[in-house]
PAKEPA-644401 format. One record per residue: x, y, z of N, C-alpha, C, O in turn. Coordinates in steps of 0.2 Angstrom, whole numbers, plus 5000, padded with zeros to 4 digits. Each point is the difference from the previous one (the first is absolute). Layout:
REM residues N
ATOM  nc1  nc2  nc3 cac1 cac2 cac3  cc1  cc2  cc3  oc1  oc2  oc3
ATOM    X    Y    Z    X    Y    Z    X    Y    Z    X    Y    Z
...
END
This chain:
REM residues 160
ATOM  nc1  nc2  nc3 cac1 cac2 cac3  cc1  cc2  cc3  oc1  oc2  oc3
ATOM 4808 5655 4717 4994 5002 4996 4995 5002 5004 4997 4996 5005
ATOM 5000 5010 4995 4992 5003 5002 4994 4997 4998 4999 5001 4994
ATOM 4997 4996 5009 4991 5000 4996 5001 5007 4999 5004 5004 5002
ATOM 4992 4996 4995 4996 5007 4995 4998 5003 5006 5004 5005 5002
ATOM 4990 4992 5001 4997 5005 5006 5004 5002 5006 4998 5003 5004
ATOM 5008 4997 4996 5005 5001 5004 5002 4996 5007 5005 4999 5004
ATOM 4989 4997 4995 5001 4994 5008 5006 4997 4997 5000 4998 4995
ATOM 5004 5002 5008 5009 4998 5001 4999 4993 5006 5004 4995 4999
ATOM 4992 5006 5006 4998 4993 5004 5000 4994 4997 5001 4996 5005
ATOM 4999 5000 4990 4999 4995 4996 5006 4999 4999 5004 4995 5003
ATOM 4999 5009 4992 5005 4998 4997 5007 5001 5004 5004 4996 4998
ATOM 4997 5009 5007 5006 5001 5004 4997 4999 5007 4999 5005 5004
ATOM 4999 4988 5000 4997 5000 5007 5005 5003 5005 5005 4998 4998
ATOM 4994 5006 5008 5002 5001 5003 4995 4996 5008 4995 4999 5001
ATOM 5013 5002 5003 4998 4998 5009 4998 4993 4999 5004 4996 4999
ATOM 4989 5004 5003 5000 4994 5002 4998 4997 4994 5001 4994 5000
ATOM 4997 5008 4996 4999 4995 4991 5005 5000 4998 5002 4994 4998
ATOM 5003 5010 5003 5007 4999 4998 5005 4994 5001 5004 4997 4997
ATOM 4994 5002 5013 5003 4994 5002 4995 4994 4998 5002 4995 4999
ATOM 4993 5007 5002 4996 4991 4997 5002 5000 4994 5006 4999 5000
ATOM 4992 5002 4994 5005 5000 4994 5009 4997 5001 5002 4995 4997
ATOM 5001 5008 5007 5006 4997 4999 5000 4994 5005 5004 4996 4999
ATOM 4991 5004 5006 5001 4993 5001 5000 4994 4996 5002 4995 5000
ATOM 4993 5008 4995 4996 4995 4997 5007 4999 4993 5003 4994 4999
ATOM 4999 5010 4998 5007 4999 4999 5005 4995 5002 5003 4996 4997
ATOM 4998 5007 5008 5005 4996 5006 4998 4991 4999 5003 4996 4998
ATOM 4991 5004 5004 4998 4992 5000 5000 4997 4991 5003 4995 5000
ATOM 4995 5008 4996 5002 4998 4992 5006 4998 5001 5000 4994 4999
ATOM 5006 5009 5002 5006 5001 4999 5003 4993 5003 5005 4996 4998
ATOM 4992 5003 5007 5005 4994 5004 4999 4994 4997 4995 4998 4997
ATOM 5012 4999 5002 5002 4995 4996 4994 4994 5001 5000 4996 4995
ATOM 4997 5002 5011 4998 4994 5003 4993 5001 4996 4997 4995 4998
ATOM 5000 5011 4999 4994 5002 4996 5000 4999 4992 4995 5001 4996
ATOM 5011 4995 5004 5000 4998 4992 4998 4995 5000 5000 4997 4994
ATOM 4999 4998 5013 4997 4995 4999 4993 4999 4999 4997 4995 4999
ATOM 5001 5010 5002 4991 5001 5002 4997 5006 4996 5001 5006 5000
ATOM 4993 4989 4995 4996 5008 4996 4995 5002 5007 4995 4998 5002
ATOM 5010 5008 5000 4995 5005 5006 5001 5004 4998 5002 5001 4994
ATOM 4993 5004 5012 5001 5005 4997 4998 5003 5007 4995 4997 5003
ATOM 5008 5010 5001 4999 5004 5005 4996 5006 5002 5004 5005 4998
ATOM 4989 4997 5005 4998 5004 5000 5000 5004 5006 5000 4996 5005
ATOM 5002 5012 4998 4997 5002 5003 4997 5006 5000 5002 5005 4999
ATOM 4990 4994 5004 4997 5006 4998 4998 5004 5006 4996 5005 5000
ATOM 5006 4992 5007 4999 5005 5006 5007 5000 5003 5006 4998 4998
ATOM 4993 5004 5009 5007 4998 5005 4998 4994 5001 4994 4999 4999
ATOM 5010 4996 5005 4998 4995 5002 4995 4993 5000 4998 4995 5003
ATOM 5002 5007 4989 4998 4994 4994 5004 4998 4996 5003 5005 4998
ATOM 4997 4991 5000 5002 4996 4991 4996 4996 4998 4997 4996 5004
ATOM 5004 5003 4989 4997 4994 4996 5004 4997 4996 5002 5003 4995
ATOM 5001 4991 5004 5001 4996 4994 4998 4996 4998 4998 4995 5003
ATOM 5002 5007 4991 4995 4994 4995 5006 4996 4997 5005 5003 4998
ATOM 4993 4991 5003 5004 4994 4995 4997 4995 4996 4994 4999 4999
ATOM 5010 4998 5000 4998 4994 4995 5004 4993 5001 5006 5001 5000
ATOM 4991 4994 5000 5004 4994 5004 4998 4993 4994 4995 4998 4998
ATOM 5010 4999 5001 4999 4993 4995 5005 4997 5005 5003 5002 5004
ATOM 4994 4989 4992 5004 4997 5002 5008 4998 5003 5002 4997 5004
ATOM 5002 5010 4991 5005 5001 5003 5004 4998 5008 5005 4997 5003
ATOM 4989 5007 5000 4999 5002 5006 4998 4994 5005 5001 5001 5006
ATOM 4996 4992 4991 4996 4996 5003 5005 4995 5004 5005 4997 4998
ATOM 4993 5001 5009 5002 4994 5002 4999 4994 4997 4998 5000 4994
ATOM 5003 4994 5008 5001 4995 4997 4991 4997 5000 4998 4997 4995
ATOM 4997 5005 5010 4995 4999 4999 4996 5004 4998 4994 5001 5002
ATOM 5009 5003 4993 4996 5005 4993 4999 5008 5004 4998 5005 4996
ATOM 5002 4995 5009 4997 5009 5003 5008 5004 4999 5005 4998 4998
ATOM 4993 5008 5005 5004 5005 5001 5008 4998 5003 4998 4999 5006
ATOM 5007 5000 4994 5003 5000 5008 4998 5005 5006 4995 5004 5000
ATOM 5008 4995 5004 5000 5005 5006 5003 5005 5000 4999 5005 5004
ATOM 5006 4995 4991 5006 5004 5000 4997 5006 4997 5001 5006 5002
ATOM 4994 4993 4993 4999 5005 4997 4994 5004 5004 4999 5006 4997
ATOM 4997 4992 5007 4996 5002 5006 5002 5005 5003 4997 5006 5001
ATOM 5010 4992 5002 5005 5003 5005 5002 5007 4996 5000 5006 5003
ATOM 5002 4993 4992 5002 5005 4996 4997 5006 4999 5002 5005 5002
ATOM 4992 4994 4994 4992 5004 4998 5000 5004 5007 4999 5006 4999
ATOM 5000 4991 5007 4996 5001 5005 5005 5005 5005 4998 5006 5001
ATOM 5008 4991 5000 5004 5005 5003 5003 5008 4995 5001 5006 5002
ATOM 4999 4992 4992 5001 5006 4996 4993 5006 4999 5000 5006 5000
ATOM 4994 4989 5001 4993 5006 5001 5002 5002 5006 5003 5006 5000
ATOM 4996 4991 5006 5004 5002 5008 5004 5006 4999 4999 5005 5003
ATOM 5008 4994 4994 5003 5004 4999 5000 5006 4999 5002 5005 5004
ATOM 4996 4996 4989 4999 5006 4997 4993 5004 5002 4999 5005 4998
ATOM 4997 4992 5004 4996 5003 5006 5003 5005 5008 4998 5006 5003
ATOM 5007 4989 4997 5002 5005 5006 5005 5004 4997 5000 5005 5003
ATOM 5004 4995 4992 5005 5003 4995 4999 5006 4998 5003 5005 4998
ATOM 4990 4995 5002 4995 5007 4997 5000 5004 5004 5000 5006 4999
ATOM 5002 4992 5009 4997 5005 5004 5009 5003 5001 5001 5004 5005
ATOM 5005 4994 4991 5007 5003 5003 5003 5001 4993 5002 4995 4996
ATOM 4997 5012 5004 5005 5001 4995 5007 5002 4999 5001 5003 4995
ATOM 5005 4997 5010 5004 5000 5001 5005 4992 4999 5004 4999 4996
ATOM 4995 4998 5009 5002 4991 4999 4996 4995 4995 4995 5001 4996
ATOM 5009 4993 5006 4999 4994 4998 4996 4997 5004 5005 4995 5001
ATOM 4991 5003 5002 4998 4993 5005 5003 4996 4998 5002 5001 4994
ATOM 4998 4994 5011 5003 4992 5000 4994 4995 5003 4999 5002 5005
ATOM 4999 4994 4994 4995 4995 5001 5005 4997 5008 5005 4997 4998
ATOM 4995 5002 5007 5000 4997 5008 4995 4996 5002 5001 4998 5005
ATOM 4996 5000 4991 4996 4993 5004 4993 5002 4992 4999 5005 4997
ATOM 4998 4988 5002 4994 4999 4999 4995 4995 4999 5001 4995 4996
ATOM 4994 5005 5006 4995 4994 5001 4995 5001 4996 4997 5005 4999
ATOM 5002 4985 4997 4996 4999 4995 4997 4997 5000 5002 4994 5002
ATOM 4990 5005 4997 4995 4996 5001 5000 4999 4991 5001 5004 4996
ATOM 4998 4989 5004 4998 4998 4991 4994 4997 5001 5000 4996 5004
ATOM 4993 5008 4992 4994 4999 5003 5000 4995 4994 4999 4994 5003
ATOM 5001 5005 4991 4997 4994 4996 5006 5000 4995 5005 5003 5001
ATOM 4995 4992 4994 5003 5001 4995 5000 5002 4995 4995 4999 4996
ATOM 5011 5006 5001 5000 5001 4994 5001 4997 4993 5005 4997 5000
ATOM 4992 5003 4996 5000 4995 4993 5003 5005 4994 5003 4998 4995
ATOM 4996 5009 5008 5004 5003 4991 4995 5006 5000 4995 5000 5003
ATOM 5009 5004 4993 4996 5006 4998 5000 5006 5002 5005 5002 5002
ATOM 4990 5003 4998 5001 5007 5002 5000 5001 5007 4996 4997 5004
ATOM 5009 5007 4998 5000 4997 5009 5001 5010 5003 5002 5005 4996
ATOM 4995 4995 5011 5000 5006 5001 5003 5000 5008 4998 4996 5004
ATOM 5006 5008 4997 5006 4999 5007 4994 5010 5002 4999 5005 4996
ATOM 5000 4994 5010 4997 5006 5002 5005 5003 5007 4997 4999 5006
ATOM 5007 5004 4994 5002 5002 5006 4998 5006 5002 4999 5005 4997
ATOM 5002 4995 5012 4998 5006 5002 5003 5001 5009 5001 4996 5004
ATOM 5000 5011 4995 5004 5002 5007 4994 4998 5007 4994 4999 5000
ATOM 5011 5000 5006 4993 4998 5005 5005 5006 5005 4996 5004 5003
ATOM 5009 4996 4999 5004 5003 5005 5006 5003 5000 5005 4999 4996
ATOM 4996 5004 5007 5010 5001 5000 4999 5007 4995 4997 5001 4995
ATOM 5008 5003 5008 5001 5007 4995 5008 5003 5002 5002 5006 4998
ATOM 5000 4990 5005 5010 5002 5003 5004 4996 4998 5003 5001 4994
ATOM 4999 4994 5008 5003 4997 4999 4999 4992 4998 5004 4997 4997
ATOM 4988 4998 5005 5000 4995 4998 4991 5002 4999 4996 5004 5002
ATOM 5003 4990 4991 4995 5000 4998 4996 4995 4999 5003 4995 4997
ATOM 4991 5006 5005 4997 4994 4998 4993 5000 4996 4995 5004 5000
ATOM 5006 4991 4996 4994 4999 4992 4999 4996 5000 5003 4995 5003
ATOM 4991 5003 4991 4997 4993 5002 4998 5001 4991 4999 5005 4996
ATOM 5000 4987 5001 4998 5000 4992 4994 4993 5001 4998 4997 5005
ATOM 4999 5003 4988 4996 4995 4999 5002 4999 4992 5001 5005 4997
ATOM 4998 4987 5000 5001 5000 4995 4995 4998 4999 4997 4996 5004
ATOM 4999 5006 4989 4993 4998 4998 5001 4996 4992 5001 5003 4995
ATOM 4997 4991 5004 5001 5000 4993 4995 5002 4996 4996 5004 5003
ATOM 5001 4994 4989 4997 5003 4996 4993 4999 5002 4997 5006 5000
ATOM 5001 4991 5002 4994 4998 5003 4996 5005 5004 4994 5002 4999
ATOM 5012 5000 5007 4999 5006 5006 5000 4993 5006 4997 5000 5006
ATOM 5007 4996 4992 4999 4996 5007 5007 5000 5004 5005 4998 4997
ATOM 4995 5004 5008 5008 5000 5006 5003 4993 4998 4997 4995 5001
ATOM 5010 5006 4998 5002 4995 5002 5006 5000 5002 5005 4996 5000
ATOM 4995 5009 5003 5007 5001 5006 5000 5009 5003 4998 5004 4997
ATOM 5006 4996 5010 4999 5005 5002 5006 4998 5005 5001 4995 5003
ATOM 5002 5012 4997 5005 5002 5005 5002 5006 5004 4998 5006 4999
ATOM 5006 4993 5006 5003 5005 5004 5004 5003 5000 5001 5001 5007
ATOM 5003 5002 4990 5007 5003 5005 5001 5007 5004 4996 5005 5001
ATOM 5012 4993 5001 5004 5007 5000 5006 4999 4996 5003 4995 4998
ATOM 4998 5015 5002 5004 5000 4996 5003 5008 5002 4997 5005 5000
ATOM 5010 4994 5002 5003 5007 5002 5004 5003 4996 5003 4997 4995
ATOM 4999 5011 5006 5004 5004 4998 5006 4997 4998 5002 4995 5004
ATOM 5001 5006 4992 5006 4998 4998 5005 5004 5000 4999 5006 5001
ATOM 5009 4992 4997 5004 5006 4998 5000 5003 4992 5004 5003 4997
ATOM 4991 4994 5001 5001 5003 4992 4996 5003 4998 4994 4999 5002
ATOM 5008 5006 4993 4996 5007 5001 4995 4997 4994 5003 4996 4996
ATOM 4991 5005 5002 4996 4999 4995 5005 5004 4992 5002 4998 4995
ATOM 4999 5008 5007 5002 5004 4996 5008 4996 4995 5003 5002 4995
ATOM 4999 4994 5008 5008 4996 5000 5000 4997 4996 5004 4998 4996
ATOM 4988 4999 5004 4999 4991 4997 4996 5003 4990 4996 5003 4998
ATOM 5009 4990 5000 4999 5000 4994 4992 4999 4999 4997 4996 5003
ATOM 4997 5009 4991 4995 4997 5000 4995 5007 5002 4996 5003 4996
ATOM 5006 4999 5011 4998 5003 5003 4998 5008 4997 4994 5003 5000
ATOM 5012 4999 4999 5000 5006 4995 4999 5002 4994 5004 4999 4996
ATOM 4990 5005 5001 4999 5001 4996 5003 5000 4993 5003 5006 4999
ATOM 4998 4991 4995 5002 4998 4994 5003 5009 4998 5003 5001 4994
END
């Protein structure tokens, strides 16, 4: 379908809105995401945003977040931050380090990732998780390299 004014940019993205969009796709799509109300943003190269939401579900035995769920947010911000910058492959997460700066209790949560290095074959990005408040409560490192799978291959990825 056309807007009226003829701008076609919104409703059919090409190049680089094209691939952030279908990243953002790609990450919906993954089975491990039905666990979690997220949700995935990219709006430069070598950024993303997901916003979540977190209850008790999630909680340790002494009522906060797990860790697992830290690790998760953190490394998939990381991720699809460096994922922006290749639109050809898959990256693969190779190593990553997590600082949990406080605890989380529940609620609106915000995973910020962003590129720091790397544009051949290994990359590296870094996230912060912010809860509702805007106070840190966790922040991470990795890398993440090229894979043998093609972006275009994988379910999600592809436009409906």
């Amino acid at each position: 379908m056309t807007p009226p004014d003829g701008d076609t940019s919104a409703a059919f993205p090409s190049g680089e809105q094209a691939h952030f969009r279908a990243l953002e796709r790609l990450y919906a799509s993954a089975p491990i995401n039905r666990m979690f109300n997220s949700r995935l943003f990219i709006t430069e190269p070598g950024r993303s945003v997901i916003e979540f939401t977190v209850d008790e579900k999630v909680f340790h035995a002494a009522g906060a977040v797990h860790g697992t769920v830290y690790f998760k947010m953190l490394d998939d911000a990381a991720f699809y931050a460096a994922n922006s910058l290749v639109s050809d492959r898959f990256l693969l997460t190779t190593g990553f380090n997590l600082l949990f700066t406080r605890p989380l209790r529940g609620g609106l949560v915000r995973a910020e990732g962003r590129w720091l290095s790397g544009k051949r074959r290994v990359y590296v990005a870094e996230a912060t998780l912010t809860d509702a408040e805007g106070e840190e409560v966790g922040r991470g490192t990795g890398t993440f390299m090229r894979s043998q799978y093609a972006l275009s291959g994988l379910p999600g990825y592809a436009a409906d």
